[in-house]
C-alpha positions as CSV (number, residue, x, y, z in Angstrom):
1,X,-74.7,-28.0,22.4
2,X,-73.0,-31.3,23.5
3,X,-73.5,-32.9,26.4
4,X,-71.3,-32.5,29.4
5,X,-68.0,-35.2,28.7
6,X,-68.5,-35.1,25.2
7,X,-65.1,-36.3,23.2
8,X,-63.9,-33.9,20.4
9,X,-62.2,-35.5,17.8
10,X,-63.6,-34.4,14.4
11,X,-62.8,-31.2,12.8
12,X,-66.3,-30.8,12.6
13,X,-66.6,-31.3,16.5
14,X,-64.1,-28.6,17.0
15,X,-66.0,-26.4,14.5
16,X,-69.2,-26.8,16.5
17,X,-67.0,-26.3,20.1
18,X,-65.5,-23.1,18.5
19,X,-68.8,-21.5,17.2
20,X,-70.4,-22.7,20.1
21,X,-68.0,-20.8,22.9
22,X,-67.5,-24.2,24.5
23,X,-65.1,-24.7,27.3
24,X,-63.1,-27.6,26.8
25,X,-60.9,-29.4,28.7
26,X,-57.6,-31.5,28.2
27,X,-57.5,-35.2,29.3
28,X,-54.5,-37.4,29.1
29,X,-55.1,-41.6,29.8
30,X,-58.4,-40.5,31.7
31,X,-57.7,-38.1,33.6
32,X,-57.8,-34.3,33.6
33,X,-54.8,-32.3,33.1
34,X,-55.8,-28.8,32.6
35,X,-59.1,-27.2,33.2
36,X,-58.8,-25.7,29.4
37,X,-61.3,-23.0,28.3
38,X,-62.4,-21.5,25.2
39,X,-62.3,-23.4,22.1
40,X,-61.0,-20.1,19.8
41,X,-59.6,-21.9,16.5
42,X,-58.0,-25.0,14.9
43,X,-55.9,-26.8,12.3
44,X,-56.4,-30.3,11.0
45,X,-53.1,-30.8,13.9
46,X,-53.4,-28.4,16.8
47,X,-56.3,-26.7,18.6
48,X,-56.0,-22.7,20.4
49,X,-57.9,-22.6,23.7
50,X,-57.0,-19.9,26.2
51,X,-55.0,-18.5,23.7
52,X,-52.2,-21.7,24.0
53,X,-52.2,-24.3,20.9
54,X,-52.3,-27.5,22.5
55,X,-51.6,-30.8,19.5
56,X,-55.1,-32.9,18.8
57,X,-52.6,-36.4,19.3
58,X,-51.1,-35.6,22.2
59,X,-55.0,-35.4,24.6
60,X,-58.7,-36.0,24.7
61,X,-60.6,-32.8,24.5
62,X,-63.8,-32.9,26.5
63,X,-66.7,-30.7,26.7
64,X,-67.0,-29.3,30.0
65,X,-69.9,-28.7,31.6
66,X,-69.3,-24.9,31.8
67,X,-71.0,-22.3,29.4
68,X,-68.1,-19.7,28.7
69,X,-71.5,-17.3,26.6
70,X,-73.6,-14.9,28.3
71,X,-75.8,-16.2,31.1
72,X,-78.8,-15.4,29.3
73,X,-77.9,-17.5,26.2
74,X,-76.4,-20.4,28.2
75,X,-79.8,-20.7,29.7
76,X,-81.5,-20.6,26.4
77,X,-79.5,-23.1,24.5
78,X,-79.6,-25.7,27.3
């Protein structure tokens, strides 16, 4: 699981996010704009999270420190 801040910018890190049920959120010149939520899928150019495509060049995509799985295996992968 990645740490709390943690910049996506891979596919590969997206990947991970997605499989992982991470919450993400969307940072623009260091600060937050949108709370975010579910990493759900991506392209090479765009990433779904909440069900809205957001474009990879246009923020930062941070790991929040929410778990958006069960309680039960939150607490186990931490």
């Amino acid at each position: 699981m990645y740490q709390t801040g943690f910049i996506l910018k891979t596919e590969a890190d997206f990947d991970n996010a997605i499989w992982m049920a991470s919450h993400v959120e969307l940072w623009q010149r260091g600060e937050l704009v949108h709370q975010g939520g579910v990493a759900e899928t991506q392209t090479a150019f765009w990433v779904r999270i909440g069900g809205v495509i957001y474009f990879k060049f246009s923020y930062d995509f941070r790991v929040s420190g929410q778990c958006a799985l069960a309680e039960e295996t939150c607490k186990r992968i931490q």
